[in-house]
C-alpha positions as CSV (number, residue, x, y, z in Angstrom):
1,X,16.3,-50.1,0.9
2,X,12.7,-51.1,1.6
3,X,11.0,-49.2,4.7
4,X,7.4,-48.6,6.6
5,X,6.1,-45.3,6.1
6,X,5.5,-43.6,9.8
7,X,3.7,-40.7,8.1
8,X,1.7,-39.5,5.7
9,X,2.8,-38.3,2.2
10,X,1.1,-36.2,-0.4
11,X,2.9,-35.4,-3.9
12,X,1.9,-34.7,-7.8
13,X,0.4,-37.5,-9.4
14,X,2.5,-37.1,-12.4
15,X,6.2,-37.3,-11.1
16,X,8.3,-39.2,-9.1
17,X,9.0,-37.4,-5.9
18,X,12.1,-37.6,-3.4
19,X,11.2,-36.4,-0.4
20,X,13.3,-35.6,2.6
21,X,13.7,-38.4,5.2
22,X,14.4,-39.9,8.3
23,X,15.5,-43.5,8.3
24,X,15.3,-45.6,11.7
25,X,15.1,-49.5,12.5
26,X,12.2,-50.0,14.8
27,X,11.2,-52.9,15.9
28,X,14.4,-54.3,13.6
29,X,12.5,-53.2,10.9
30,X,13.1,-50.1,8.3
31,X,11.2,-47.2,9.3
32,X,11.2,-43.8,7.3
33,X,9.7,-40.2,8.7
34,X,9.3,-37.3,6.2
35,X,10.8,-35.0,7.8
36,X,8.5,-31.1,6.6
37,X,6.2,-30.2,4.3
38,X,6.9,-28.9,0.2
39,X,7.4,-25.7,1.9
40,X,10.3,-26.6,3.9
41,X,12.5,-28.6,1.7
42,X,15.7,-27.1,2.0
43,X,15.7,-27.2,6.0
44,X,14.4,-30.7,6.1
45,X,17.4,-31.9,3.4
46,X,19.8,-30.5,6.1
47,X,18.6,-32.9,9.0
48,X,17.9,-36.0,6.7
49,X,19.5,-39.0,6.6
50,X,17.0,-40.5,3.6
51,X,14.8,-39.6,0.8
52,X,11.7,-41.1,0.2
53,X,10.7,-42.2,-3.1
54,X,7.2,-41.9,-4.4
55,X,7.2,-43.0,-8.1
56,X,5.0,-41.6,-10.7
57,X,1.6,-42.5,-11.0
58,X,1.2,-42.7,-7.1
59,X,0.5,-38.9,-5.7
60,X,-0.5,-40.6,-2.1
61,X,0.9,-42.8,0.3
62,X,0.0,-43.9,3.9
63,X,1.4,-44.9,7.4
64,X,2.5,-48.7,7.4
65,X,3.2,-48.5,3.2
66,X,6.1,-49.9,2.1
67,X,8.1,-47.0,0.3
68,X,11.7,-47.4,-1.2
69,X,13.7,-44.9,0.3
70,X,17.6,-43.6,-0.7
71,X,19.9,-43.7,2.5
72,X,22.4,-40.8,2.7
73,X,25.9,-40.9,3.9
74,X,26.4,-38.9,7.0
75,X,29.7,-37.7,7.4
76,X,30.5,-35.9,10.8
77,X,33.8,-33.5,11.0
């Protein structure tokens, strides 16, 4: 899906990035939150429901861009 960025995002230049995500409607509108820093990948996978995608070439991207963004399936026990 397409979704507003509600934060920013800094990655390498020269690599697509998929970066841990939140995924609301706001507004009835997509809107996606990274959820932590490089640093803290692994704990922000775990209370994702999204991924961000910034393609190659980009590096940057800022609150209110429009970012694609992988939604993952929740499954609750």
């Amino acid at each position: 899906v397409r979704a507003l960025l509600k934060g920013d995002v800094d990655t390498q230049v020269n690599a697509r990035s998929f970066i841990p995500a939140n995924l609301d409607v706001e507004d009835g509108v997509y809107a996606v939150r990274p959820t932590a820093d490089r640093q803290h990948a692994l704990i922000a996978s775990s209370q994702s429901n999204a991924l961000l995608i910034i393609p190659e070439g980009v590096g940057k991207a800022g609150v209110d861009a429009t970012v694609d963004v992988v939604v993952l399936e929740r499954r609750h026990a």
